[in-house]
N, C-alpha and C positions, 0 to 999 in steps of 0.2 A: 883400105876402106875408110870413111869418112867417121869422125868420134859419134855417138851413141849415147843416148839415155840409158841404155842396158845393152845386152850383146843379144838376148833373148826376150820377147813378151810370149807368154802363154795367155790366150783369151779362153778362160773355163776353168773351175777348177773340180771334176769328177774324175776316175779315173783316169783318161787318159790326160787330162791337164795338166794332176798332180804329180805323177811319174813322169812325164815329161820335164816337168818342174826340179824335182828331185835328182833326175838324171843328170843334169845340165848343169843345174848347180854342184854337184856332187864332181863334174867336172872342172871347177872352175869358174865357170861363165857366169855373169851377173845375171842374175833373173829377175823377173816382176810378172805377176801372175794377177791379173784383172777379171775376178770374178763378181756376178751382177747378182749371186743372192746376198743377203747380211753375212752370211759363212758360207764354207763351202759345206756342200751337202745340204743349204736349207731348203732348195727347189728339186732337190731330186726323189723321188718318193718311191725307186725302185724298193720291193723288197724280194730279195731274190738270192741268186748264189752266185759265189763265184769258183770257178776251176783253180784250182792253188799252183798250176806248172807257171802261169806268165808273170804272178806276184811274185813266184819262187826265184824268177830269174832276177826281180830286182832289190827282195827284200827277203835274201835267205832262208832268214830266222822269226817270219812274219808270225808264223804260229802262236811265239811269245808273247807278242805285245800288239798285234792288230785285234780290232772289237771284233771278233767275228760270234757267231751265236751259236750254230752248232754244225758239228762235222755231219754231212749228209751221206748217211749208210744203206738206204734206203728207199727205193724208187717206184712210183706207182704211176698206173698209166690208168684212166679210168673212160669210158664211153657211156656218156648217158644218156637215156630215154625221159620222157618227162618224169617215167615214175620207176625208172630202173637203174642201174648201172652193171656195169663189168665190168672188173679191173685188175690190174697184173701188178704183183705186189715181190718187189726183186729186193733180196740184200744179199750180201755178198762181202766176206773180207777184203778183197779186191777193191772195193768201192773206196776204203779208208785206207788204200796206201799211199807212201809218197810218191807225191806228186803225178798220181790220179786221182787225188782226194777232193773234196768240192765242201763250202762251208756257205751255210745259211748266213749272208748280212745284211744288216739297217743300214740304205745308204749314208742318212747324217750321221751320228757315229764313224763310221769306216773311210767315208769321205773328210770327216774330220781328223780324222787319225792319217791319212796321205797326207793331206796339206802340213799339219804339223810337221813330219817326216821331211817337205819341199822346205820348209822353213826352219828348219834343224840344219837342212844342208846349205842355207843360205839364202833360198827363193826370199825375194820382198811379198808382201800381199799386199791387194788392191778389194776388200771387199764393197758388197753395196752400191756400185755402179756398174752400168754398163757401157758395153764400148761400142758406139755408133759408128766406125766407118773405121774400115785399113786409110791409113795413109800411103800413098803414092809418088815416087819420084816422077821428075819427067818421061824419064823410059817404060813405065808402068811398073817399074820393082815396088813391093810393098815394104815399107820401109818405118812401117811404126800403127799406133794406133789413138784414133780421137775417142775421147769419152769425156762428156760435156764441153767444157771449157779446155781441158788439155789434153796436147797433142806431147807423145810419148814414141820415143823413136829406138828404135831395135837393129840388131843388123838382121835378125830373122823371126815372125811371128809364127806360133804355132797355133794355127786357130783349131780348139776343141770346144768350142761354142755349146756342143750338146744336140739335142733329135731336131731343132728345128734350127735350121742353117739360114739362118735370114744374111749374114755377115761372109755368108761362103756366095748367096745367092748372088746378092748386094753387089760385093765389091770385087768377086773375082769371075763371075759370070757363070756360075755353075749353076746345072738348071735344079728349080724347086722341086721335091721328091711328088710323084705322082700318088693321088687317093690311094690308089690301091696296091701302094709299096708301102702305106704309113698306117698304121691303128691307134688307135685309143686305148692306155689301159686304166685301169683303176683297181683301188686296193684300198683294204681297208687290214688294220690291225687288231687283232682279237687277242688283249691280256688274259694268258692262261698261265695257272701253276705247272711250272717243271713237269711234275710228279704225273701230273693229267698228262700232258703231252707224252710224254713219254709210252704211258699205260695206254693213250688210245691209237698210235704209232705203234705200238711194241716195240719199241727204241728201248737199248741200254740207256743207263744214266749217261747224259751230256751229248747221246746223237742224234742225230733227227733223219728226219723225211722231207722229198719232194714228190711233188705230187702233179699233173698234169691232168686236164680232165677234155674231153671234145664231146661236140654235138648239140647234149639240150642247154646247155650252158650258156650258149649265146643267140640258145632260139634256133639252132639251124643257118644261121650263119656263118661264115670264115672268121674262125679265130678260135679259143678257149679259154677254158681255166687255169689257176696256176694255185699252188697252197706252197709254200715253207714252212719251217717249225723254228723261231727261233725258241732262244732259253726259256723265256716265259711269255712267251708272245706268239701266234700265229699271225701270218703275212696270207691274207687270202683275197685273189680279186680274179679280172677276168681282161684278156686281149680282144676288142674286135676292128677288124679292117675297116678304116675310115668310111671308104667307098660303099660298105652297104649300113653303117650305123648309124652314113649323114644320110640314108637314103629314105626319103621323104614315102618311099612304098615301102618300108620297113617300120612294125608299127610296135617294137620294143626298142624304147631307148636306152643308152646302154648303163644309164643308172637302173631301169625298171630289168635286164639282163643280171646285172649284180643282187637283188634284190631276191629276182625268183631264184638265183644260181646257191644263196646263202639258205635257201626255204627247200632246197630240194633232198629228198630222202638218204641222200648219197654223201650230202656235205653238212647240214644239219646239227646230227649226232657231234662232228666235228667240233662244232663250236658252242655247244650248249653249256649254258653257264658261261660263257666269257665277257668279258668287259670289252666294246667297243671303246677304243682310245685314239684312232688315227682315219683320216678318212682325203683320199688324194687321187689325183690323173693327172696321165702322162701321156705323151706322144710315144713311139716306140717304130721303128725303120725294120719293115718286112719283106724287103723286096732284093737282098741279099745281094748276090754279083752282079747282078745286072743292075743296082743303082746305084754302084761305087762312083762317085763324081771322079773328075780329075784332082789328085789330091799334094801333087807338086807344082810348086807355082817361084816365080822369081821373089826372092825375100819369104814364101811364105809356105807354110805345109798346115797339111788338111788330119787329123785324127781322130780313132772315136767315132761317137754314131753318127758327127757331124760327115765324116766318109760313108757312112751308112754301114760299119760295122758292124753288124746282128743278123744272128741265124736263129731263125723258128723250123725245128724241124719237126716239130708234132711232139717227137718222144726226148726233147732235147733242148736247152733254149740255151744260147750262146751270145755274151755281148761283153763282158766287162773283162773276159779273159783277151778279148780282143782289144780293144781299149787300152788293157795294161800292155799291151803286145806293142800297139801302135805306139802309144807313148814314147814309149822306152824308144824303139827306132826313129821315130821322129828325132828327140833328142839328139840322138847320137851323132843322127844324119846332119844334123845343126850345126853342133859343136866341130864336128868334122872338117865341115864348107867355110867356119869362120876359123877355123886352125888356119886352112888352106888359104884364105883370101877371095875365095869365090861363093858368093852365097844368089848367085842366079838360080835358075831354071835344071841348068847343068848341073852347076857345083852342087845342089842340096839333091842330086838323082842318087844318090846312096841309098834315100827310105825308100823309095819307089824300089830299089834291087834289093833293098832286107824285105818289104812287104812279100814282093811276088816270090822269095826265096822261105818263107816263113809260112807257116800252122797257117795263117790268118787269110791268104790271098788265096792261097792254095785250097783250106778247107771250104770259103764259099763258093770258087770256080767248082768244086768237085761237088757238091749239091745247089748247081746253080737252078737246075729247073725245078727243084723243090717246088718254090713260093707259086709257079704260074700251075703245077700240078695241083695244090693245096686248092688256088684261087679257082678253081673250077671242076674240081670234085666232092659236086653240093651233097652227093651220095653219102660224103665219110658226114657231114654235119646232119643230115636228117634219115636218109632212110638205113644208113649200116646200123646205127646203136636199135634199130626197131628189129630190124633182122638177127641182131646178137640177142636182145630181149629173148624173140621167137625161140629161137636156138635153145636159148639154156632155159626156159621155160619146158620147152620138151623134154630136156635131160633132166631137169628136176623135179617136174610135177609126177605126183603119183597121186592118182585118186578113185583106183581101185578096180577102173578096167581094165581087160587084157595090151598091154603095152606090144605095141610093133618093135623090132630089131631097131636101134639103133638110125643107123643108117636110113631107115624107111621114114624115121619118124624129119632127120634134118634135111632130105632129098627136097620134100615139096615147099620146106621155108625158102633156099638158097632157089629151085628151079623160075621160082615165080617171081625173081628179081631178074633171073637171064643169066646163063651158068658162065657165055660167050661174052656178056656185059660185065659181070663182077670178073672175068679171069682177063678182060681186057684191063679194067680200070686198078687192078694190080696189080697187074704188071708193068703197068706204066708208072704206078708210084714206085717200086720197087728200083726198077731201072733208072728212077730219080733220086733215089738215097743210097 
């Protein structure tokens, strides 16, 4: 193969950039990583968690020395009404074993702390620009990358670009992710003592809670809430599906959604007394198996949410373990095809057989009709948390007449939604997780 500015470019540096980065270099291979915030982690505004098995596999002893904020022990699922909620409140020592364990992080911090790692092992960095267009040989191999004035040549680019793929779009012809595979999210960070956190969690010292919320949260629309607990900080915001937040007959926008979501009875108490400190939106790829682009290309691989990596599954949200996952085999699959001498279409098909062989390919194929069951059972976003209302309203009120059985009292809440309607519509989500 023909000499090289590097042997590897990484375009992105968030999870899967950095471990890509890290990987590669840690192999060997000269790297240079071209990320367009001033640092890495400065445009990322997730605040969320990550699964510790796919860090685990590339950073042992991460526990030690990555920022993470707190071990999540603790899991709640909440549905609410405009003026109710319900919610399922799990911990478990199971939750905080190795390598099932899951930690609350700030993405700048933690994505600061990867980069460092990629440059520990050698990675060059490129911050504060970004990179306008793959470079192309004659054959169409991708063969390096322009940003401004310089053109920077690779024997393989790993594009992790991030949720919006203008560079995948752009240069390798994959198509732009449709409204109603993408959402909006926002978040905002709420400075709290330890001590509080913990006492309104009922967390031991140093663990926290996740928290998930559906229904009045976004008005009745597709998508929800989301809460973390870091150390002294709460991460609280809300996801809604592009397609109905940009929709012009939808009359809460999704700042006025955030708004009524931080005012509601259920989340409220939550954050009282905290100091608002952080205030941010983000794109976010909801459309899971079905909108993995083609993500092997000649000279070039696809990783990260820029593949559309991410899984919403209600009680469960998944992206950065994924991310870490892909990294790492991209990498590999890199270093591999430039051992070999072949860094086509062919020679880099190794990530394409670790993807489909790995947690990652596998676990979205296997809830792939999730997001189209979500995307059109407007039941679970407005009228189920009114029916859960009804329900435990019967079981709880007492106000001194003669009470019916049990049974008598929840027969006519559930009959007047359609017993053949609610036992169809869950059994089809069922059948989809």
């Amino acid at each position: 193969m023909s000499e090289t500015d590097f042997d590897i470019i990484v375009v992105g540096s968030g999870c899967a950039g950095a471990v890509a980065a890290y990987v590669a270099a840690s192999a060997g291979k000269s790297v240079l990583v071209v990320e367009r915030g001033n640092f890495a982690g400065a445009k990322n505004m997730t605040g969320g968690r990550i699964y510790s098995h796919s860090l685990k596999e590339v950073f042992p002893d991460f526990e030690q020395e990555a920022p993470l904020e707190r071990k999540i022990t603790h899991e709640r699922i909440a549905l609410l009404d405009a003026r109710s909620s319900m919610a399922v409140d799990f911990t478990s020592d199971e939750l905080a074993e190795e390598g099932k364990d899951s930690y609350a992080v700030l993405r700048a911090p933690f994505d600061q702390w990867l980069a460092s790692k990629a440059e520990d092992a050698g990675a060059e960095y490129i911050c504060g620009i970004a990179v306008e267009e793959l470079i192309k040989d004659e054959a169409g191999r991708v063969v390096g990358v322009r940003a401004g004035e310089d053109e920077i040549t690779a024997q393989v680019v790993i594009l992790a670009e991030g949720v919006n793929p203008l560079l995948s779009e752009k240069c390798l012809g994959n198509p732009r992710p449709k409204a109603n595979e993408m959402a909006v999210g926002i978040k905002q960070v709420f400075e709290l003592p330890a001590s509080q956190i913990e006492d309104r969690f009922l967390c031991p010292e140093g663990e926290g809670a996740a928290m998930l919320f559906v229904g009045d949260c976004t008005h009745g629309n597709v998508g929800g809430g989301f809460l973390y607990t870091n150390k002294d900080s709460i991460s609280l915001g809300l996801v809604a599906t592009i397609s109905t937040a940009a929709d012009a007959s939808n009359p809460y926008p999704v700042y006025q959604m955030l708004e009524d979501f931080k005012n509601h009875p259920a989340v409220a108490p939550i954050i009282r007394g905290a100091k608002l400190v952080e205030h941010s939106g983000h794109m976010v790829p909801e459309g899971g198996y079905n909108m993995i682009p083609k993500y092997v290309f000649d000279g070039c691989l696809v990783a990260g949410e820029t593949a559309g990596l991410c899984m919403n599954m209600g009680y469960q949200v998944r992206g950065m373990d994924f991310a870490v996952a892909s990294g790492r085999m991209a990498a590999e699959a890199a270093v591999e095809a430039i051992d070999k001498g072949d860094v086509s279409e062919a020679g880099l098909s190794s990530y394409k057989a670790k993807m489909e062989d790995s947690f990652v390919i596998k676990d979205l194929r296997t809830f792939s009709k999730w997001p189209h069951v979500m995307e059109h059972w407007d039941s679970m976003f407005t009228d189920y948390p009114v029916m859960v209302k009804e329900i435990f309203n019967a079981m709880f009120s007492v106000d001194g007449a003669p009470q019916k059985p049990l049974v008598k009292r929840m027969m006519p809440i559930v009959k007047k939604r359609g017993l053949f309607k609610l036992a169809r519509e869950v059994r089809g989500a069922t059948k989809a997780l």
